[in-house]
C-alpha positions in Angstrom: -6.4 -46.5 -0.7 -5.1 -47.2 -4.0 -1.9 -49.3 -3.5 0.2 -49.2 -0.6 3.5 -47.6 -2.5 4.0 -44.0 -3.4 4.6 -44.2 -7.4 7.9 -44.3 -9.0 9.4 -42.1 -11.3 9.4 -42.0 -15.1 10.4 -39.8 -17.7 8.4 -36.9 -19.2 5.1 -37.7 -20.5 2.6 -35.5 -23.3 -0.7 -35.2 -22.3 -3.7 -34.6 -24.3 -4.8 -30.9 -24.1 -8.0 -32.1 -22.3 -6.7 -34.4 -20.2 -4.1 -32.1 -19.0 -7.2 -29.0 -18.5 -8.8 -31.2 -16.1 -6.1 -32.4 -14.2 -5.5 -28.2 -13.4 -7.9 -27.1 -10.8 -8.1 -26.2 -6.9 -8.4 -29.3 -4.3 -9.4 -29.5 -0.7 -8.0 -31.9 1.9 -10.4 -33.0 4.7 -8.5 -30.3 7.4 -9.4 -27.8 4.5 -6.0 -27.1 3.3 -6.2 -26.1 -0.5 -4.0 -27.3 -3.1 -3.9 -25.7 -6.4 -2.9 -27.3 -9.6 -2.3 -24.7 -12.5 -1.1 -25.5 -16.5 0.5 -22.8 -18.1 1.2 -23.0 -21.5 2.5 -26.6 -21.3 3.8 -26.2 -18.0 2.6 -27.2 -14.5 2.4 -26.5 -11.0 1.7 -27.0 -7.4 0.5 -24.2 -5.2 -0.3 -24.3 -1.4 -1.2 -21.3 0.7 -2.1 -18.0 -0.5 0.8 -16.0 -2.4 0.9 -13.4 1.1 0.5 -16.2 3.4 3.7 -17.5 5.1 3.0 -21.4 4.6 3.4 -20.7 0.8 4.7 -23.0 -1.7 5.1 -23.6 -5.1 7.1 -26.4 -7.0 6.6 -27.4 -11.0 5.4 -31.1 -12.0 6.5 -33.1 -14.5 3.4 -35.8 -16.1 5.2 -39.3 -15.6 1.6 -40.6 -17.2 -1.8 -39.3 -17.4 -2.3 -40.2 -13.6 0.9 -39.2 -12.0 2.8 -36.1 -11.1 6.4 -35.8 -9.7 8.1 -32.9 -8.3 10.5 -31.4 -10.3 12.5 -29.6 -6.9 11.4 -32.7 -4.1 10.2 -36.3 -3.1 6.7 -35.5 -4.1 4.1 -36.9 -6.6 0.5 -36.4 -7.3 -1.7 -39.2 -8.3 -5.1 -38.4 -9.8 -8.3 -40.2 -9.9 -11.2 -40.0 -12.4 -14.9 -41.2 -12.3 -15.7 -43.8 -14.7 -16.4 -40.6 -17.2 -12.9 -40.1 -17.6 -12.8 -36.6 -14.8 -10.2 -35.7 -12.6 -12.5 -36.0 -8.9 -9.8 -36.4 -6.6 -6.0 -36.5 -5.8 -3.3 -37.9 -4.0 -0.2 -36.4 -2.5 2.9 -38.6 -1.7 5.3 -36.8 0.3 7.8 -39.6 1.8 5.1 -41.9 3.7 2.1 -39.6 4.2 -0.5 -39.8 1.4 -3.3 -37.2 1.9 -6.6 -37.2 -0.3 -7.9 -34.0 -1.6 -11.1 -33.7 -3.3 -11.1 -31.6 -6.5 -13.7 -27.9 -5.2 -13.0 -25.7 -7.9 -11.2 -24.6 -11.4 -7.9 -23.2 -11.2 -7.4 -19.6 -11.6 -7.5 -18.0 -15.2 -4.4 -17.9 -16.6 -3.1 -14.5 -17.6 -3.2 -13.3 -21.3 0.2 -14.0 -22.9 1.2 -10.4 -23.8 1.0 -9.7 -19.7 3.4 -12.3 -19.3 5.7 -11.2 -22.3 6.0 -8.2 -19.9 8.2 -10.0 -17.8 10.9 -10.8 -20.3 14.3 -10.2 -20.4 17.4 -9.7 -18.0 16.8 -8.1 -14.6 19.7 -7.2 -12.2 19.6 -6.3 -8.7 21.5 -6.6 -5.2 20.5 -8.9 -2.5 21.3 -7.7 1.0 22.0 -11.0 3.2 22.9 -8.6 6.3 24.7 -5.3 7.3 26.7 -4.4 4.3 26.7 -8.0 2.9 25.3 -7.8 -0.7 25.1 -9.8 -3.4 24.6 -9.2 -6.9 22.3 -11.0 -8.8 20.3 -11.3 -12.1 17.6 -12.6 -13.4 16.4 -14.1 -17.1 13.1 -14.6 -18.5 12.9 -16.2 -21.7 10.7 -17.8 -23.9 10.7 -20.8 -26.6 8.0 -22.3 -28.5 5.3 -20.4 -26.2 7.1 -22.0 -22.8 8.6 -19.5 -20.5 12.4 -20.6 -18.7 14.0 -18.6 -16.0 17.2 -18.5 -14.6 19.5 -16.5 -12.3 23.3 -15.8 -11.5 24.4 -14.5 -8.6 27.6 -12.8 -10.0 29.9 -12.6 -6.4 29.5 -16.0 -5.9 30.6 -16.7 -9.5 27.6 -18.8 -10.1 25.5 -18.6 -13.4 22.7 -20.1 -15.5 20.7 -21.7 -12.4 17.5 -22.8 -13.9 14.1 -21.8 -11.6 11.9 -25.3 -12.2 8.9 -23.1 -11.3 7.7 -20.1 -12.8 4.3 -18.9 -12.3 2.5 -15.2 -13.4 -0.1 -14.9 -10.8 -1.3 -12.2 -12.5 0.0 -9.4 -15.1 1.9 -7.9 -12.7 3.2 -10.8 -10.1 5.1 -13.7 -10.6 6.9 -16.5 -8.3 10.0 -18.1 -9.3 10.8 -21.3 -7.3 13.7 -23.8 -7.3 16.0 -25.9 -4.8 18.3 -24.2 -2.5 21.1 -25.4 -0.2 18.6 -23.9 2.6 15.2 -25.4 1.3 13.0 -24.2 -1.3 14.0 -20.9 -2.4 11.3 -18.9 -3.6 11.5 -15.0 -5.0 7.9 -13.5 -5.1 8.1 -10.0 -7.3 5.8 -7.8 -8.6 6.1 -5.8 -11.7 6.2 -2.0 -11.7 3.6 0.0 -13.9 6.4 1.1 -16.5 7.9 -2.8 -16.6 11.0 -1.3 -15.5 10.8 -2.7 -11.8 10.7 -6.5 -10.2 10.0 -6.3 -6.5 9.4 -8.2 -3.7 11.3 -11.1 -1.5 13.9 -13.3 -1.9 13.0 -16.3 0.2 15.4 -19.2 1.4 14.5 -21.6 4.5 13.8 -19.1 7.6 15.4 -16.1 5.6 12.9 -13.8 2.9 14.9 -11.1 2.0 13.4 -7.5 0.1 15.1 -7.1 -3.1 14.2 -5.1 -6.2 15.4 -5.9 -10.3 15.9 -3.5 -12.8 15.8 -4.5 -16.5 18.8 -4.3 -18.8 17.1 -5.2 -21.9 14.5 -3.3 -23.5 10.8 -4.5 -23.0 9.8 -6.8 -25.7 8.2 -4.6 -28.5 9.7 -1.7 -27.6 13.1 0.3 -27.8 15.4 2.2 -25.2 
């Protein structure tokens, strides 16, 4: 135990390049549950269970300092601990009052090259079925500034617009998971990428509902023309 009190919250903080490298890796609880930090660009995250499994989760983090994490979608925050060489060896999870230790077992995956994830941008639209014949239409965004990818996403019946995902993750060149806070939970839309780039697929998942749903893009594909 390193204090008694799950850390507070501060604003943003810019790590060094290294120092944010070594915080990104895969950690191990003493049940064996694996936790996966990941840096993207400038950008992190938090991954437990496998992307098929149904105890998966994703949320973004936010550096408050070089040792702790918060949450950017719920109370959560990540402390890390180094050896006296400076290396991230262990963490800490704070979720309300339960702080469990993992032990850092492993890198994190490679990152994706950046022209597989350019793939993904632009505006996708698509139609949610809820149930029977209620639908909902929806569309997605995928942007990028100064090397950081942003999504969003409207659902256009219920007149709502520009809701930010706080998580965006490429799991490979052609899957991502967008992530973000719903009125249900964490709502989480897993999608993979046809072979033409013309296609998201996959589930829209909110609470105890996950929901098959596929985008089409309205914009052309980055480097190319209608």
């Amino acid at each position: 135990r390193i204090s008694a009190d799950a850390p507070v919250r501060g604003g943003a903080f810019k790590l060094d390049p290294n120092t944010a490298e070594n915080c990104a890796g895969q950690y191990q609880d003493p049940e064996g549950n694996i936790l996966i930090i990941r840096l993207q660009g400038d950008q992190f995250s938090a991954q437990t269970g496998g992307e098929n499994s149904a105890d998966f989760g994703l949320e973004g983090l936010i550096p408050s300092s070089e040792t702790v994490f918060f949450s950017s979608t719920r109370p959560m925050a990540v402390t890390f601990l180094r050896d006296k060489n400076g290396k991230v060896t262990n963490l800490i999870r704070h979720v309300y009052e339960d702080h469990t230790r993992f032990a850092k077992v492993g890198s994190a995956p490679v990152s994706i090259a950046q022209a597989d994830s350019d793939r993904f941008l632009g505006v996708w639209e698509g139609t949610i079925v809820v149930s029977g014949q209620n639908k909902i239409r929806a569309a997605i965004a995928i942007s990028k500034t100064n090397n950081s990818y942003q999504a969003s996403f409207d659902l256009t019946d219920k007149s709502l617009t520009n809701i930010p995902f706080e998580t965006l993750l490429f799991v490979s060149k052609s899957a991502l998971v967008l992530g973000c806070a719903g009125d249900n939970g964490q709502m989480i839309f897993k999608a993979t990428l046809n072979g033409a780039a013309t296609e998201l697929s996959g589930t829209w998942n909110e609470g105890q509902r996950s929901l098959p749903v596929t985008f089409k893009r309205t914009t052309p594909q980055p480097g190319k023309t209608k």
